[in-house]
N, C-alpha and C positions, 0 to 999 in steps of 0.2 A: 403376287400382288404387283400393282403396275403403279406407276407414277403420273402424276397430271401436271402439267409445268405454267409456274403462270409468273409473269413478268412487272408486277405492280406491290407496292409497298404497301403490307396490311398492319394493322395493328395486332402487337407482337410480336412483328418481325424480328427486331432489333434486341430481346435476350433469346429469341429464338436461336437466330441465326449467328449470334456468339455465342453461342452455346454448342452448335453443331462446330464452329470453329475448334471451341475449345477442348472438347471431346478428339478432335482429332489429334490432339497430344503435340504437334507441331510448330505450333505457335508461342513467342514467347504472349507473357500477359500483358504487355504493353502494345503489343498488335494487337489486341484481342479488341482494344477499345476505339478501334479504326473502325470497327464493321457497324457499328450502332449509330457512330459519325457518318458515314459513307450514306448510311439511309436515311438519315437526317436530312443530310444534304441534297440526298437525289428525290427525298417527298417534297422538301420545301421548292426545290430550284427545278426539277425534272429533267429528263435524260440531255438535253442539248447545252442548258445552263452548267449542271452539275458535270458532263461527260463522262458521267458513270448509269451503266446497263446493268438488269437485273435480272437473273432468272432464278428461279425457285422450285426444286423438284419436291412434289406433295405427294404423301399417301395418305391413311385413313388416319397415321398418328401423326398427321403434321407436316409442318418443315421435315424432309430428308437430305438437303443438299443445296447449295446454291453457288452460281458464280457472279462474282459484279467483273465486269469489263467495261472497255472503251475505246473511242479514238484515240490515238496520243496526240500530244498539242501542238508537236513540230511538225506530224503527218496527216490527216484526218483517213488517210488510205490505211496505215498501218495500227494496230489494237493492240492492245495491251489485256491480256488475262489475269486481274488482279487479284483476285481471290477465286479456288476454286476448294471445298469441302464437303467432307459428305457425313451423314451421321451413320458410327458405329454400324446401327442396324440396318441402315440399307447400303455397305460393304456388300459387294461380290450379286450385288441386285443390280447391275446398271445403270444405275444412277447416275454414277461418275460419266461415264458413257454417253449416256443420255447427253447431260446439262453439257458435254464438253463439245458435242456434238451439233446441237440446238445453239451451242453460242459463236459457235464457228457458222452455222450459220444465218444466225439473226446477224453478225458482223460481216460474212460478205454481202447480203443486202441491204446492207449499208454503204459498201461500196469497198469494204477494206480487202488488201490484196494481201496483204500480211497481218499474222499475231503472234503478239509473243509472251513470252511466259516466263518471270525470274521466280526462280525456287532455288531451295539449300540444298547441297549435295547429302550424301551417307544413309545411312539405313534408314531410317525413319523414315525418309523422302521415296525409298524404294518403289512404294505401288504407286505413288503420285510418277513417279519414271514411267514406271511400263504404261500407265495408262496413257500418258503425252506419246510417247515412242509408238506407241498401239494404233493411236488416232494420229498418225503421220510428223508430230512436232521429231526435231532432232536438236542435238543439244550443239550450239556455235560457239560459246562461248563462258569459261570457269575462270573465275576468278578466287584463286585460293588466301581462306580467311579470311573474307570479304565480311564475312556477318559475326566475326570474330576467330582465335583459334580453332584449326583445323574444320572451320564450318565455312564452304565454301560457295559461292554462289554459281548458280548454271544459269543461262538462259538458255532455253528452246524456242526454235521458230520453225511456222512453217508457212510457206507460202500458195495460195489459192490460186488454181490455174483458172486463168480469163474469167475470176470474179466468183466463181463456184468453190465450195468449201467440197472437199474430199468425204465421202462415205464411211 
């Protein structure tokens, strides 16, 4: 089964797509209610007002995956991968793939030379690793117990050669 990706806030998004969040077991619960905000914000205000991007990987049962990005506000070359989650079921389906892919690059035709990605170190964070490390991000910088004891913050970044997002 394949995915169809579409990029506009529908009705239902928003326990939708907390819910694929939440399913991912990684978030605390007080994150969770940033995503339903996020889309709020990005229906009422749209992508330039809000500086938040959306993409949404669909199969036949729905929401599978979504990431919201953006410029960041000291750079408008450089992105930020704010959210990136996939549901359970479409795990090990390319999903993740797909939307990290299509977001890298709807963000260089935008014009961004860099994006980056803050996530929590340790097991849980594992496949979210290899999938960043897979699609070319590398980790620059950990900040240990940043998001509390022993949960440390990573950032990865990687950079778009002459505006083109890597394969």
């Amino acid at each position: 089964m394949s995915f169809r990706l579409r990029d506009r806030v529908a009705s239902g998004d928003a326990e939708a797509l907390r819910a694929i969040a939440a399913a991912c077991g990684n978030f605390d619960p007080h994150e969770l209610d940033y995503v339903p905000e996020i889309l709020a914000e990005l229906a009422a205000k749209g992508e330039q007002a809000s500086g938040y991007r959306l993409l949404i990987a669909e199969d036949d049962a729905g929401p599978a995956g979504f990431t919201l990005y953006g410029p960041m506000d000291e750079d408008d070359s450089q992105f930020d991968l704010y959210w990136i989650a996939t549901d359970p079921r479409a795990r090990n389906r390319g999903a993740g793939r797909l939307l990290l892919g299509e977001t890298e690059r709807r963000a260089v035709a935008e014009g961004a030379t860099d994006m980056f990605i803050e996530t929590e170190g340790g097991p849980a964070y594992a496949a979210a690793h290899r999938l960043y490390a897979g699609s070319g991000f590398r980790p620059v910088e950990t900040t240990p117990d940043h998001y509390g004891p022993g949960r440390n913050r990573i950032i990865f970044t990687k950079a778009f050669a002459a505006g083109h997002a890597a394969a």
